[in-house]
Backbone bond lengths (Angstrom), bond angles and torsions (degrees), N, CA, C in turn:
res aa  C-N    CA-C-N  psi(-1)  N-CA   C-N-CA  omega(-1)  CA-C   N-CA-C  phi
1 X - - - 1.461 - - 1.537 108.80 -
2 X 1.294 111.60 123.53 1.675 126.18 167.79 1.593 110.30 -58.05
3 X 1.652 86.50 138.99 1.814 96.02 163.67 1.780 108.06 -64.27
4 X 1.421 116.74 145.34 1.825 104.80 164.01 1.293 109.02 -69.18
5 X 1.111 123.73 173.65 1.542 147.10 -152.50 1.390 78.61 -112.35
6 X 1.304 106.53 129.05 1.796 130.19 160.29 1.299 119.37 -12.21
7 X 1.645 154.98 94.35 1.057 116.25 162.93 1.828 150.32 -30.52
8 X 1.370 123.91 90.28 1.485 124.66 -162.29 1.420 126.06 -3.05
9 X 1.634 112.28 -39.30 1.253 133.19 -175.53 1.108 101.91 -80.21
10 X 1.123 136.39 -56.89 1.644 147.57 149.91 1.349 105.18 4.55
11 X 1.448 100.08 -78.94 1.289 118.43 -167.82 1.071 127.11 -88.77
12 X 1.324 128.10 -5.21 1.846 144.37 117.13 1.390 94.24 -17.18
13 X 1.398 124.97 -97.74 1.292 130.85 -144.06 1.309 100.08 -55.98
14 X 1.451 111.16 -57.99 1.883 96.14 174.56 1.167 144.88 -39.26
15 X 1.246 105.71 -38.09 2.330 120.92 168.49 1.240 72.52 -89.01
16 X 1.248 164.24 -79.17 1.461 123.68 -140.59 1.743 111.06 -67.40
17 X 1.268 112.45 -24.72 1.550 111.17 -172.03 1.776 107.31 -65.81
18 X 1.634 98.66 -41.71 1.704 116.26 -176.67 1.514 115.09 -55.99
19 X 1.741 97.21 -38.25 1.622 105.89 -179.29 1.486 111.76 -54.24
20 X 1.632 108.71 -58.69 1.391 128.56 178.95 1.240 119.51 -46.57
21 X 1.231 127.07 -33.30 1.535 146.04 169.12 1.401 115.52 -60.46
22 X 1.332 112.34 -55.60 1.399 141.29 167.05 1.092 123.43 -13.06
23 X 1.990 89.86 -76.78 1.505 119.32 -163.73 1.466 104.81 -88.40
24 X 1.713 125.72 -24.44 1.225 121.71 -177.72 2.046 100.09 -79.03
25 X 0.946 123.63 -43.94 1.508 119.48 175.80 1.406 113.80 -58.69
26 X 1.797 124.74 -27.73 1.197 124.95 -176.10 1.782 97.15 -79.62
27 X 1.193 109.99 -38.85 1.748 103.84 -165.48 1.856 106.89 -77.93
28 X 1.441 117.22 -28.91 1.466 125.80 148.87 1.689 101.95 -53.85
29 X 1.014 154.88 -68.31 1.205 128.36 -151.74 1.177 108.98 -86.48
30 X 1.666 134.78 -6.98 1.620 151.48 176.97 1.711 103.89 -65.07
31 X 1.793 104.59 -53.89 1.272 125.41 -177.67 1.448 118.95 -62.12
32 X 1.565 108.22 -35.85 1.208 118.16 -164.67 1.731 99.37 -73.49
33 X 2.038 107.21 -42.91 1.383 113.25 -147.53 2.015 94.96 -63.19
34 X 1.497 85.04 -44.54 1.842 109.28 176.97 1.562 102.90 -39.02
35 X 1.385 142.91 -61.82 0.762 145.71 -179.29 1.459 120.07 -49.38
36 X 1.549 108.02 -41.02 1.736 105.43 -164.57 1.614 95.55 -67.33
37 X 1.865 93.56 -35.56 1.598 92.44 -147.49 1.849 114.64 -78.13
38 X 1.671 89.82 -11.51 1.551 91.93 -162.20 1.841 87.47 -112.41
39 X 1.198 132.37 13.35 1.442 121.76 -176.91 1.864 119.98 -61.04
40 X 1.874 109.54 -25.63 1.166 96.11 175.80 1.785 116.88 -70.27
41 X 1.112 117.42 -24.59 1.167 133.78 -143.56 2.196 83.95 -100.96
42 X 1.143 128.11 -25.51 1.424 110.65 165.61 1.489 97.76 -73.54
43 X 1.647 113.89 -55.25 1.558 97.29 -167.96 1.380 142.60 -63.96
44 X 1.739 103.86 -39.84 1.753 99.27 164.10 1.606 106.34 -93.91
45 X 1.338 104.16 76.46 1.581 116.21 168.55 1.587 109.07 -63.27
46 X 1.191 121.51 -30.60 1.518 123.30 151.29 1.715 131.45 -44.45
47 X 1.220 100.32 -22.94 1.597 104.96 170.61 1.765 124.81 -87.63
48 X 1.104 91.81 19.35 2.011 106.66 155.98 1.205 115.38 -133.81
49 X 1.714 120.64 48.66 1.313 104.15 138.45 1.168 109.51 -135.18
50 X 0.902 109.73 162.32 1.532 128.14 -156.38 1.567 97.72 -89.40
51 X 1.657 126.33 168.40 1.230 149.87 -145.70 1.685 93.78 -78.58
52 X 1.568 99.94 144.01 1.267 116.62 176.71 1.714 113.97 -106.88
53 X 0.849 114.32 143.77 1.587 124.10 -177.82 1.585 107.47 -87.91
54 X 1.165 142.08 155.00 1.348 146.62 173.31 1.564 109.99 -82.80
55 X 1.082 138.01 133.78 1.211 160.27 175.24 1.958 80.85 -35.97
56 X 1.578 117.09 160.98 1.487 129.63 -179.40 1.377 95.34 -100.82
57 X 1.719 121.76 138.12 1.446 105.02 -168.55 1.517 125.68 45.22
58 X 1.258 90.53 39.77 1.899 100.35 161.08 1.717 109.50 -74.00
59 X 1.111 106.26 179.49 1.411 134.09 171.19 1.921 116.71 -96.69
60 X 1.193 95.89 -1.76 1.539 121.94 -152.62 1.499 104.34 -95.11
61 X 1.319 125.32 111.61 1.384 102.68 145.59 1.352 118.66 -123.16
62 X 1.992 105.61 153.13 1.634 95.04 173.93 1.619 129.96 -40.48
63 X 1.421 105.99 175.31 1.613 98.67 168.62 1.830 74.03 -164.34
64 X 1.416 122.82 140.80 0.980 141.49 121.96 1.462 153.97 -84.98
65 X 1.183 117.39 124.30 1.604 115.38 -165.17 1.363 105.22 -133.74
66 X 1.538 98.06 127.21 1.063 123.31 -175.87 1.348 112.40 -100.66
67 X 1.675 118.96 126.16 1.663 131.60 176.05 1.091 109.17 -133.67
68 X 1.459 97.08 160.70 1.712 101.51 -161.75 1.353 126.02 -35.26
69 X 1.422 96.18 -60.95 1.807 119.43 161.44 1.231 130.44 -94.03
70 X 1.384 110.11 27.57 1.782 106.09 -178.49 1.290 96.05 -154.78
71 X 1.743 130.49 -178.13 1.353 154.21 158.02 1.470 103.94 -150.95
72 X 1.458 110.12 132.59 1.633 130.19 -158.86 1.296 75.41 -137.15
73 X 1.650 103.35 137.41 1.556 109.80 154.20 1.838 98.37 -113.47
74 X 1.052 125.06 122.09 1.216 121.91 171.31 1.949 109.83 -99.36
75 X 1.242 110.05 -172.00 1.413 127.42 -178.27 1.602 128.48 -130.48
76 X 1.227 141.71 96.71 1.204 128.21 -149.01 1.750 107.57 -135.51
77 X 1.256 118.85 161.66 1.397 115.96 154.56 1.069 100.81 -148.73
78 X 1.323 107.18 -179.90 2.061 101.42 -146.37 2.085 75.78 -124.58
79 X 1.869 78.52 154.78 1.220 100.45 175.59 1.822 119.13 -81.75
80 X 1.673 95.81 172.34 1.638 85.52 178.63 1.081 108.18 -91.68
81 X 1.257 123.36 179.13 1.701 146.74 -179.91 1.776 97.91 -38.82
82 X 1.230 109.80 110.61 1.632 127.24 159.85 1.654 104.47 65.58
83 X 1.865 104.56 36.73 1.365 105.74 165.60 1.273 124.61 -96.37
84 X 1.268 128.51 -155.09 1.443 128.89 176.50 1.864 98.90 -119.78
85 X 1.261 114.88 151.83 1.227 108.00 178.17 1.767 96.80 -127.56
86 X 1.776 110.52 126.70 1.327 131.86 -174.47 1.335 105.55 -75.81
87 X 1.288 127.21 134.09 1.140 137.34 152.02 1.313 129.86 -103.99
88 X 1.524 124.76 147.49 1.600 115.11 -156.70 1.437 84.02 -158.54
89 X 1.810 88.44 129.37 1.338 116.64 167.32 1.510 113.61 -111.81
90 X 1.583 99.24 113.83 1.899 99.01 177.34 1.853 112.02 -62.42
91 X 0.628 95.44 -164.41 2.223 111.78 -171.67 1.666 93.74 -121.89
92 X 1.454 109.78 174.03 1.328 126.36 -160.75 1.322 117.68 -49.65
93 X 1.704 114.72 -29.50 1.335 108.78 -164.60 1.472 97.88 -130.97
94 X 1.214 114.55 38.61 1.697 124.49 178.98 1.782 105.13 -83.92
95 X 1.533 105.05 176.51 0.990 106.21 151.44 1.608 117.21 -158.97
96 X 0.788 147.56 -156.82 2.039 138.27 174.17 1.521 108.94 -72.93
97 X 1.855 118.96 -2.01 1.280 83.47 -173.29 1.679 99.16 -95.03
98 X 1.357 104.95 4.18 1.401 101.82 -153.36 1.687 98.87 -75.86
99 X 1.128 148.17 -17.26 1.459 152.18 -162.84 1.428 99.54 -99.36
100 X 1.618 132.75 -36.36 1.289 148.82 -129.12 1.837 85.23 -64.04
101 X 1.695 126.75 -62.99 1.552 122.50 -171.54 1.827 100.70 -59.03
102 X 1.045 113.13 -70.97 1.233 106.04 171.30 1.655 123.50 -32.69
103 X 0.666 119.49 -64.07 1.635 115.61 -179.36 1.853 99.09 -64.33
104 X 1.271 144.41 -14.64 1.065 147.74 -162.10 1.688 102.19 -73.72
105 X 1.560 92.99 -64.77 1.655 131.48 -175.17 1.732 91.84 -60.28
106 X 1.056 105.12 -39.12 2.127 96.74 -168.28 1.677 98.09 -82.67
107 X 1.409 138.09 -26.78 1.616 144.18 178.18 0.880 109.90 -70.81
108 X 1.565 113.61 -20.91 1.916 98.79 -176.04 1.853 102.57 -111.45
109 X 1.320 92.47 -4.00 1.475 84.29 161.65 2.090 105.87 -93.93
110 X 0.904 115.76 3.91 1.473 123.07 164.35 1.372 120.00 114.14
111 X 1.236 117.61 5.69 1.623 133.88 -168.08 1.345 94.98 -90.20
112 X 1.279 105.69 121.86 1.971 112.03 136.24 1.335 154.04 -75.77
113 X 1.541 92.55 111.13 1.271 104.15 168.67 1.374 158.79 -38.65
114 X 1.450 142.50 87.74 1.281 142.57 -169.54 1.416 105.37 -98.92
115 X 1.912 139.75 126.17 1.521 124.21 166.55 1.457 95.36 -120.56
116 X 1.688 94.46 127.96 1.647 91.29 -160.45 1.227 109.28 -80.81
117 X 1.175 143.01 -138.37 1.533 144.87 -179.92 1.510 89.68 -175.81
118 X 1.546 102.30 162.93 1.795 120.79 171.37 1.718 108.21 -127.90
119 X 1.444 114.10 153.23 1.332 115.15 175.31 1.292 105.43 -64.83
120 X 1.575 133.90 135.99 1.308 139.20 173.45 1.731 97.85 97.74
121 X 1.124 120.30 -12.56 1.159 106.39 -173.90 1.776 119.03 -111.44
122 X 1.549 117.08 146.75 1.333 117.55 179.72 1.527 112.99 56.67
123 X 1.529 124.75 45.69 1.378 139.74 -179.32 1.506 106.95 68.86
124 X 1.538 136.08 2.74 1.067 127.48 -171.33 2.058 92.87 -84.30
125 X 1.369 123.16 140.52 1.201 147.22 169.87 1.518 118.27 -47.16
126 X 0.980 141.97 126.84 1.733 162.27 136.94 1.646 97.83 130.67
127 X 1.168 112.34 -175.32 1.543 132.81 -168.71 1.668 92.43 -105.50
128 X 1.695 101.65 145.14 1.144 116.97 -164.82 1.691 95.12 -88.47
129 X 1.465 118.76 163.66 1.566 132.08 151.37 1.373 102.13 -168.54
130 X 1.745 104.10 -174.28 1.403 108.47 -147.26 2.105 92.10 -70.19
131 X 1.204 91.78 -32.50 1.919 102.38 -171.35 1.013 103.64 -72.95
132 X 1.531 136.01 -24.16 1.068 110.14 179.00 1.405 119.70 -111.23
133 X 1.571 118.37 7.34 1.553 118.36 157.53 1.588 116.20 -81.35
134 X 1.475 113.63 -19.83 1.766 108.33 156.40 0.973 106.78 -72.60
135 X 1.406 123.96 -53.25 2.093 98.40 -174.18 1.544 105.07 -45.80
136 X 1.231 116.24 -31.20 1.636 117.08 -165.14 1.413 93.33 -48.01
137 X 1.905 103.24 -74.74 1.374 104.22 -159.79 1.601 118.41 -66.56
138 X 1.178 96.21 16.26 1.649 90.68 -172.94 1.285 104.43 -87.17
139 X 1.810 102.05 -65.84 1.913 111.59 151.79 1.603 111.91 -15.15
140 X 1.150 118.59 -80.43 1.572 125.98 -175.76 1.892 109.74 -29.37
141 X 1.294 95.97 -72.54 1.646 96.62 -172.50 1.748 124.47 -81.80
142 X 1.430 106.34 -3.97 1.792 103.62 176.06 1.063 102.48 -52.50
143 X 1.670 128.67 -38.81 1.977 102.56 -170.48 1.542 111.68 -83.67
144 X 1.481 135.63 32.30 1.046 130.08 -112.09 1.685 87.94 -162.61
145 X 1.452 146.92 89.00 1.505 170.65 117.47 1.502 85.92 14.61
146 X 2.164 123.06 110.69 1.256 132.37 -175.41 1.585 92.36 -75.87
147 X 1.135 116.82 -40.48 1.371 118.37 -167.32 1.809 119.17 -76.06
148 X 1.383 103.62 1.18 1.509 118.06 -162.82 1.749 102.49 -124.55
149 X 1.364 114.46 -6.19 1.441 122.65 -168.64 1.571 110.14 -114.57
150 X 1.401 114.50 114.68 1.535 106.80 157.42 1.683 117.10 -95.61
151 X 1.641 104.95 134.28 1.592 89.59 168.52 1.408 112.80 -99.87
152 X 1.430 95.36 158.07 1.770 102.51 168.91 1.642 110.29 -137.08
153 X 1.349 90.92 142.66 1.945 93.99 -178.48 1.408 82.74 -134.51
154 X 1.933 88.88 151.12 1.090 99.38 162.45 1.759 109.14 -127.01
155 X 1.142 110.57 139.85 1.477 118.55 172.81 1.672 116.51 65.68
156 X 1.456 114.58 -87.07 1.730 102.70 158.35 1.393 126.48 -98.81
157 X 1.728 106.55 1.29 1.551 119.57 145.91 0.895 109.83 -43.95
158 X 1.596 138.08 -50.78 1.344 130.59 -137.28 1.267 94.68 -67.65
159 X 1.827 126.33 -49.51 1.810 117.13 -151.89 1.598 81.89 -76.68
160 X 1.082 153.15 -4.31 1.488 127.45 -129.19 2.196 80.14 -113.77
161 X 1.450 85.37 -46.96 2.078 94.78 175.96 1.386 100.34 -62.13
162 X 1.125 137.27 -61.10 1.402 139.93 -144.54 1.553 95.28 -89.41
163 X 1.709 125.94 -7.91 1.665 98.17 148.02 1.081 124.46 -91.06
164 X 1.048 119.03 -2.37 2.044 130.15 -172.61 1.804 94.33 -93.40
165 X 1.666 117.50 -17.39 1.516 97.27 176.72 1.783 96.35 -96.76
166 X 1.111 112.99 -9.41 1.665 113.45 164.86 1.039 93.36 -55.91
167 X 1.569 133.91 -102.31 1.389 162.40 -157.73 2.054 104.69 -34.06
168 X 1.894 103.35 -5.58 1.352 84.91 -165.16 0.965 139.66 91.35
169 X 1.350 116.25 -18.30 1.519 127.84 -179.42 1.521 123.19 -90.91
170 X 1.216 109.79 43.32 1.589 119.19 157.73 1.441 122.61 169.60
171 X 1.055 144.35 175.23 1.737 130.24 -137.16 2.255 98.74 -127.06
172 X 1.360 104.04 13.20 1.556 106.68 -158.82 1.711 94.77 -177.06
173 X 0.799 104.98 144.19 1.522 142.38 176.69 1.107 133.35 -111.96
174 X 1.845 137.10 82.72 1.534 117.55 175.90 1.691 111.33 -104.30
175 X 1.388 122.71 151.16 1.671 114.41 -171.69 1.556 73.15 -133.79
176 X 1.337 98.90 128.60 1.672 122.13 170.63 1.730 91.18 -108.90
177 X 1.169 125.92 138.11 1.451 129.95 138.60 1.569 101.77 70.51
178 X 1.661 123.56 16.53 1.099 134.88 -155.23 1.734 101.40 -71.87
179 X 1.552 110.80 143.14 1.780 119.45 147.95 1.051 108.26 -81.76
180 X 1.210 91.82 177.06 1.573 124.88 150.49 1.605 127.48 -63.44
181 X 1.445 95.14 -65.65 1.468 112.80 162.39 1.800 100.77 -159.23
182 X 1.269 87.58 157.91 1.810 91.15 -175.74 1.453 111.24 -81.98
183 X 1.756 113.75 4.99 1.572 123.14 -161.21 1.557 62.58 -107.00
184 X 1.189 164.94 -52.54 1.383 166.15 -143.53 1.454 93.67 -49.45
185 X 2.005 91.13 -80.94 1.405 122.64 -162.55 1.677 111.10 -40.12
186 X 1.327 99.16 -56.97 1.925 113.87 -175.65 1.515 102.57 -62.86
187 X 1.609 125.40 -43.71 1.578 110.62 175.98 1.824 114.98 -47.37
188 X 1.707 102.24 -41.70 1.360 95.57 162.77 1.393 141.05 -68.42
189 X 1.085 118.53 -24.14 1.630 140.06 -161.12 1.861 87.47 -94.79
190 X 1.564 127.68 -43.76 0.872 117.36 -174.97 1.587 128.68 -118.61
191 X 1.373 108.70 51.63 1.490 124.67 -130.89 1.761 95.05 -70.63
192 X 1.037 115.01 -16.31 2.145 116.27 -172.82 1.519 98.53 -88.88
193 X 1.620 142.46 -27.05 0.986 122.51 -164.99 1.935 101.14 -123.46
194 X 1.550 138.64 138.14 0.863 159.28 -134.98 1.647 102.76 -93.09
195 X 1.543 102.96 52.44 1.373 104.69 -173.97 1.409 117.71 -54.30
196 X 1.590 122.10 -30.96 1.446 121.84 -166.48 1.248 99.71 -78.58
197 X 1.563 154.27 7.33 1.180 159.17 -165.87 1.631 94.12 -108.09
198 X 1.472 123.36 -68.38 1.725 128.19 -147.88 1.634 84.26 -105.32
199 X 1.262 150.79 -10.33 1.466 119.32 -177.60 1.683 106.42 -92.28
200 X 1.697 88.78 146.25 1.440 100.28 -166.64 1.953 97.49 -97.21
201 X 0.570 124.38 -45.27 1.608 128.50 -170.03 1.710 105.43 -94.43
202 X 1.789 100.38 104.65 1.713 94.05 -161.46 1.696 99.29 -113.60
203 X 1.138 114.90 -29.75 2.120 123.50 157.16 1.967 75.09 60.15
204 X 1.422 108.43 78.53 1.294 124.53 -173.78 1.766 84.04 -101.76
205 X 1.361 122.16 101.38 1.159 150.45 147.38 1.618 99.39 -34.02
206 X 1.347 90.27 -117.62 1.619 121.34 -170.56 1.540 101.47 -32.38
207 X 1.428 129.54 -19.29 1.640 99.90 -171.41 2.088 87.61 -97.86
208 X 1.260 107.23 4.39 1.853 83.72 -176.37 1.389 101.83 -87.54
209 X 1.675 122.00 -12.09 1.799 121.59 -179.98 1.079 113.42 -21.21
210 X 1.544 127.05 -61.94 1.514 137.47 -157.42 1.866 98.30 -70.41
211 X 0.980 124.60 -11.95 1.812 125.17 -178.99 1.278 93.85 -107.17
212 X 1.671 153.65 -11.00 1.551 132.27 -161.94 1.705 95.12 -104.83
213 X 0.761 98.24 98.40 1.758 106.28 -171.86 1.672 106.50 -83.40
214 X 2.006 120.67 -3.17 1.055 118.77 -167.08 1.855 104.87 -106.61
215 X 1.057 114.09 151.54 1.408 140.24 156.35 1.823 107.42 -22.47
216 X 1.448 120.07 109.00 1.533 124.26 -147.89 2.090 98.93 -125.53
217 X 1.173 104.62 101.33 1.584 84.68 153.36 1.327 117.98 -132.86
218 X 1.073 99.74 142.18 1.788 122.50 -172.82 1.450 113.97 -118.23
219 X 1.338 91.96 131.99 2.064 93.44 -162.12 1.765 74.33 -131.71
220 X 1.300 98.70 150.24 1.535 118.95 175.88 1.582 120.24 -170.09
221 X 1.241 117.26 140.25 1.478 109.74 -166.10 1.704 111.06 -100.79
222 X 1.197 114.53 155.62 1.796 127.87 -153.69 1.665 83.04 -83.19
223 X 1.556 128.98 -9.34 1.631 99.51 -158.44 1.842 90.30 -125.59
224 X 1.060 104.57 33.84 1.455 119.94 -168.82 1.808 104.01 -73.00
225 X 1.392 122.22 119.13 1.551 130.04 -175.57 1.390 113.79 -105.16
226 X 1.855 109.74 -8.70 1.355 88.90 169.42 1.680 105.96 -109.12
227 X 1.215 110.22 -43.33 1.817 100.21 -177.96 1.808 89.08 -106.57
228 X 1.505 86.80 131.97 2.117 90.26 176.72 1.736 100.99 -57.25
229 X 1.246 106.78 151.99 1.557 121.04 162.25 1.590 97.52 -41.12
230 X 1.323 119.22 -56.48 1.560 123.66 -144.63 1.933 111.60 -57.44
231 X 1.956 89.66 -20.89 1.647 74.06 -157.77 2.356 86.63 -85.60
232 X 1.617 123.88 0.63 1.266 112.93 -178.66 1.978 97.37 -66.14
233 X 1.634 102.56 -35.78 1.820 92.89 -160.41 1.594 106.39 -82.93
234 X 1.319 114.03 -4.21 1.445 118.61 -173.30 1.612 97.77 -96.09
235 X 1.084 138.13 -9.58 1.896 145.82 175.44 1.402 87.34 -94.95
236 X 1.198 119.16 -41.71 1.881 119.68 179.99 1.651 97.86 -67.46
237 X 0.758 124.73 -70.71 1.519 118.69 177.80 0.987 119.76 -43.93
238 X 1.331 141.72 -60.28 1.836 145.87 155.54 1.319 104.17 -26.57
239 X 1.617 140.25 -37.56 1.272 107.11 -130.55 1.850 72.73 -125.94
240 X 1.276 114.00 -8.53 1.403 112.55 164.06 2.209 118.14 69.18
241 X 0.954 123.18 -134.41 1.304 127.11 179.58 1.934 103.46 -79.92
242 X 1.333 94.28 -6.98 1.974 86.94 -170.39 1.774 103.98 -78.74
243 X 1.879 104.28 6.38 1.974 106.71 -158.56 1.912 99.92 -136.41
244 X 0.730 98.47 144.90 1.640 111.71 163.10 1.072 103.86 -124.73
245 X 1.668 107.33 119.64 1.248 130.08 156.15 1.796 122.69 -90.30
246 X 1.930 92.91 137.16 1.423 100.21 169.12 1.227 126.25 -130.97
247 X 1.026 117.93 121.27 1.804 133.65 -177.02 1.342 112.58 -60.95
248 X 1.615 154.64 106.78 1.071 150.31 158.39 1.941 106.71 -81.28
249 X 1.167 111.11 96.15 1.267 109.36 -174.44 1.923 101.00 -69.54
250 X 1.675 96.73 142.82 1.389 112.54 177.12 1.887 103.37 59.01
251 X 1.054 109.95 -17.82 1.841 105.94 167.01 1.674 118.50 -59.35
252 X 1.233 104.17 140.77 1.602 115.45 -149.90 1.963 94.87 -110.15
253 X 0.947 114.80 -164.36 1.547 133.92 -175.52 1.764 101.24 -51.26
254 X 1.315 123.20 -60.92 1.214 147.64 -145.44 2.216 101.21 -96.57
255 X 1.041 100.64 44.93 1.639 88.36 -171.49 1.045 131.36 -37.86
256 X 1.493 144.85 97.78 1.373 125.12 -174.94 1.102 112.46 -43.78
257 X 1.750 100.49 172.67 2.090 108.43 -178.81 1.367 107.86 -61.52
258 X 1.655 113.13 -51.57 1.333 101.96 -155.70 1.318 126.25 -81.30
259 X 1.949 104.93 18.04 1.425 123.83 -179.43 1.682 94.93 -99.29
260 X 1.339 119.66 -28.75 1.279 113.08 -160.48 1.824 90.72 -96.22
261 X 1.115 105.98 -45.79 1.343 117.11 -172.52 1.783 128.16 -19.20
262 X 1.708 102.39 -69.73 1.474 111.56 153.16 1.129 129.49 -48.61
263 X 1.607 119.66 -41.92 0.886 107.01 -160.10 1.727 114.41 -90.16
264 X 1.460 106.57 -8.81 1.297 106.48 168.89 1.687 128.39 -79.29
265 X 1.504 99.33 -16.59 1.385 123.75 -177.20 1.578 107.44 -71.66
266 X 1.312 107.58 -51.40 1.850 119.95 158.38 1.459 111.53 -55.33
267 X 0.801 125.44 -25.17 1.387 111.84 -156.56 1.820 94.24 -95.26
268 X 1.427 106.58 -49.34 2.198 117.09 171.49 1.394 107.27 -63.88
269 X 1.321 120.26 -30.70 1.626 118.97 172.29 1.365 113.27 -65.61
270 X 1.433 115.26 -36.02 1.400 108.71 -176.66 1.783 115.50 -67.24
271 X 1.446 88.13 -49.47 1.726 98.36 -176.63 1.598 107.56 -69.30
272 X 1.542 128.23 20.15 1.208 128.95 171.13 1.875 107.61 71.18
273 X 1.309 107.75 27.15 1.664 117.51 -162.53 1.811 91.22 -81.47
């Protein structure tokens, strides 16, 4: 005796269930391919805008630097007699004007100014990645006294400073808006597809701790939507008594000055800066 033949409806719902299966695994692997291929181009979202002009009667002058494979125009003003001169790395979608009041307010208290730039970014030439925004900053600070330089990043500054205080290359440490790692941030942001596998540019924070042998403060705000607060107090925890941490309550991605302001002023006062 034969099995019966499927009820029609039956077997409706089944090719319709298979279709659904189908098309949802085909539009996951569409999303996924989109992702590998277009991931530089979400992260240095800063590399489509075009060149910024210097404030009229700035404090600023150009500096161009030339590397093998790149040209950076950066922005600088020089420090006073037996100061330290600050360096500041903007985040993905920065550009030189964004430091310009801040660095204004820190020159006339006698500090020098460095505003870094990235390849691909602010009309400067080639496509950005994680290797080639360290060659950047490397270019940037060689003419530049390790023991006379603090760096500061903000946001995708932060991994870009915190390998140059690996490498030695500056006497102080600030992490504005800092991760963990930006392969961190995107596992969250992209929690269904296997980002820690296909991303190439990972600005792995937390594993360079054990190499930053310098004096660390990290200010980050509790209402922050692009990097969580959690991963600034968890780099505070790793990096132990060598960091001062500061809480900007309800402060978001973008810290204003006069949140960052004090607290950077405390932080160079202490180290006799």
């Amino acid at each position: 005796m034969t099995d019966a033949a499927p009820h029609p409806a039956v077997r409706f719902a089944r090719n319709v269930g298979i279709l659904l299966v189908g098309a949802m695994a085909l539009t996951y692997l569409i999303a996924l391919g989109a992702l590998v291929l277009w991931q530089r181009d979400m992260l240095f979202v800063g590399a489509r805008y075009a060149a910024v002009e210097a404030p009229e009667r700035s404090i600023y002058r150009t500096r161009t630097i030339k590397e093998r494979d790149a040209t950076l125009t950066v922005w600088q003003a020089d420090a006073g007699k037996g100061r330290p001169t600050i360096v500041f790395f903007y985040g993905n979608g920065g550009t030189l004007l964004q430091f310009v009041e801040m660095g204004e307010a820190l020159n006339a208290q006698g500090y020098g100014i460095v505003l870094a730039s990235y390849r691909g970014y602010g009309g400067n030439p080639g496509s950005p990645s994680e290797a080639g925004l360290m060659d950047d900053a490397r270019a940037i600070l060689s003419p530049l006294p390790s023991d006379r330089t603090i760096l500061w990043g903000q946001s995708l500054g932060t991994g870009v400073a915190a390998r140059m205080a690996a490498e030695g290359r500056g006497a102080a440490l600030i992490l504005q808006s800092p991760y963990t790692a930006i392969v961190d941030v995107a596992a969250r942001d992209f929690w269904v597809f296997p980002v820690r596998i296909f991303m190439w540019d990972r600005f792995d924070t937390l594993a360079l701790v054990p190499k930053i042998k310098v004096p660390v403060l990290i200010v980050a705000g509790t209402a922050d939507q692009v990097v969580p607060y959690d991963m600034g107090v968890t780099l505070s925890q790793r990096f132990g008594r060598q960091s001062e941490f500061v809480t900007v309550p309800g402060g978001g991605h973008m810290l204003p000055d006069d949140a960052m302001l004090p607290a950077v002023e405390a932080f160079l006062k202490r180290r006799g800066e």
